[in-house]
Residue, then its C-alpha position, 0 to 999 in steps of 0.5 A: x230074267x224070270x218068265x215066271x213073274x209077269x206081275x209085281x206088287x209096290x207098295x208104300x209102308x211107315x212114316x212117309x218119306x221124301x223119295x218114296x214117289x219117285x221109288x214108286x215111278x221107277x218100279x213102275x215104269x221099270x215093271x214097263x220096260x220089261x213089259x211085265x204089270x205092275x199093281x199099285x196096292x193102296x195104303x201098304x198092308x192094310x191096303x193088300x188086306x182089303x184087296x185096294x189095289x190098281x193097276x199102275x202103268x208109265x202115264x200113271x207115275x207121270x208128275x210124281x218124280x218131284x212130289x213128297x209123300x206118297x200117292x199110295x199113302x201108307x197106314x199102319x195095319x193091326x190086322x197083318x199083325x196076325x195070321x188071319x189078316x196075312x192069309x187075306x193079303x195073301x189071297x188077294x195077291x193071289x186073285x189080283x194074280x201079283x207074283x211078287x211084291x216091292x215094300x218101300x218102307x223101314x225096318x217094321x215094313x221089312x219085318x212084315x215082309x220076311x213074316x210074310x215071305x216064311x209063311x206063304x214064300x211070296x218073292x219080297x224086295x225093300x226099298x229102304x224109305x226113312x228120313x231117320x237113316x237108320x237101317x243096315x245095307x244102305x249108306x242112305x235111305x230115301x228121305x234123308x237128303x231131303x230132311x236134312x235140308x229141311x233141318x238146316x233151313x229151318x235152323x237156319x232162320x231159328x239162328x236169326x232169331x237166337x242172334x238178335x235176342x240173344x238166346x239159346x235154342x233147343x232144336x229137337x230133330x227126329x231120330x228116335x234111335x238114330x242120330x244120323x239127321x242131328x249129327x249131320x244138321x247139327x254141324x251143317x248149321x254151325x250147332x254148338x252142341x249136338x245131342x244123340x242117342x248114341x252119345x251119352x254126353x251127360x247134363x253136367x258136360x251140357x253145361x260146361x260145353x255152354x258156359x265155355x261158350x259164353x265165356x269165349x263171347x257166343x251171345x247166342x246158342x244152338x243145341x240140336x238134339x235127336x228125340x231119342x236122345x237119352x240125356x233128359x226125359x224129354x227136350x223141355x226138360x232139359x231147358x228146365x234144367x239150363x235155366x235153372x243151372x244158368x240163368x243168364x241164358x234165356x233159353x227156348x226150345x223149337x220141336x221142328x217136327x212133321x215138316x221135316x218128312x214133307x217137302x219136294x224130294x232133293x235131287x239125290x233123293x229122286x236120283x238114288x229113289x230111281x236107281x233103288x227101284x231098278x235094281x229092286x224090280x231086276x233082282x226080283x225077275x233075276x229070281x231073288x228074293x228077301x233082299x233090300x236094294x240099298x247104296x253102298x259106296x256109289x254102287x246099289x247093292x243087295x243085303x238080306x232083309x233080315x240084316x238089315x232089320x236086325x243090323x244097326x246103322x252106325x253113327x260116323x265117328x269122324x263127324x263126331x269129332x268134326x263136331x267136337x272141334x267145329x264147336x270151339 
């Protein structure tokens, strides 16, 4: 281990994930078992540039390991964006004599971790933190378990409603450039149809994949689509364009929105939000650095940062056509 590091940084970046205390907890309470300090840094980069940091030590992180959010918060920082406001982060990691820095957070926290490391060659480790399950290096980011269950409970109980009126439901799931949480919900739930970025399914399919369903005696219908979804300009617009083109569906749409980033983590999510915070905190006192702990296979491994923000996650081809056949 590195006698050189005696104090590490955590903190949290981006949208808030379920996962991301537990994370926290096992940075924490790992800085303590190998008997170095950790320093807590409030409200990610903007928190590091306005010196909002405390010391955080085992009783610190206690009740955590269940709770959603984050308790370090995050806020997105205009200032670390340029220069001057990075040489602020630097010295205040500095005065706060912080050797080296955990960022659990997505692909733009990363990136702002590599801008900073080449600037002032500060040791940087990610803990991927995303319910979009979009970055390289990992089979799984902290957050994606949790908001699929979330996904489909509440598709679930719109189901209910689809089945005693007889409707069509649009479900608009987040995932602005991954289709990861539409995909998986939208076959856990029993969808009819899925859209998702990565498939251009095209509005003439759309209706032809609803007509068969109502020919072959489905009087209601679920359409989960991904935000990022590039069929229509937007979720509404599509239900413009059914309505119009079959209007023997009373169509309506449900943006499930925010709820599903908040919640109680899932057991997975807490289980592999402390296996990522231990290997982080030993890789970094083993001297490495520019690296994102992540899950491959069932093993936790390293990729370099700068893969995994310019890789891109590949949606599963084998759910696809799952989907396609739980469809007919």
């Amino acid at each position: 281990m590195s006698a050189s590091i005696k104090r590490i940084g955590v903190l949290t970046s981006g949208g808030d994930a379920p996962g991301m205390n537990a994370a926290i907890r096992s940075v924490v309470r790992t800085c303590a078992y190998h008997k170095i300090e950790c320093m807590g840094i409030y409200r990610g980069f903007q928190g590091m540039i306005e010196g909002d940091i405390l010391e955080m030590g085992p009783r610190a992180v206690k009740n955590i390991v269940n709770k959603g959010g984050t308790v370090l918060k995050s806020a997105r920082s205009k200032d670390f964006m340029n220069p001057e406001g990075r040489q602020r982060a630097y010295q205040n990691l500095k005065k706060y004599e912080i050797d080296a820095l955990v960022i659990i957070g997505g692909d733009g926290s990363f990136t702002g971790g590599l801008v900073f490391n080449n600037e002032f060659g500060f040791p940087i480790m990610g803990i991927p933190g995303t319910i979009d399950n979009d970055i390289f290096g990992t089979k799984y980011t902290l957050g994606y378990d949790t908001a699929l269950n979330t996904v489909v409970e509440a598709i679930d109980k719109i189901r209910d409603t689809a089945n005693s009126h007889n409707r069509l439901f649009f479900v608009e799931v987040m995932g602005r450039d991954a289709g990861h949480i539409a995909l998986n919900a939208g076959i856990g739930a029993g969808a009819e149809e899925i859209l998702i970025p990565e498939e251009d399914l095209g509005l003439e399919r759309l209706l032809e994949s609803l007509k068969k369903s109502k020919a072959s005696g489905k009087t209601s219908s679920i359409v989960v689509v991904s935000e990022g979804d590039k069929i229509g300009k937007n979720v509404f617009e599509l239900k413009d364009y059914v309505e119009e083109n079959l209007p023997e569906y009373e169509v309506r749409v449900s943006v499930l929105g925010h709820i599903q980033r908040g919640g109680s983590p899932s057991c997975f999510d807490r289980v592999l939000a402390s296996r990522l915070g231990v290997k982080a905190v030993e890789s970094l006192l083993e001297g490495k650095t520019n690296f994102m702990v992540g899950i491959q296979g069932d093993k936790i491994e390293l990729t370099p940062l700068e893969q995994a923000v310019k890789g891109k996650s590949k949606i599963d081809e084998e759910l696809l056509r799952v989907s396609d056949i739980m469809s007919t």
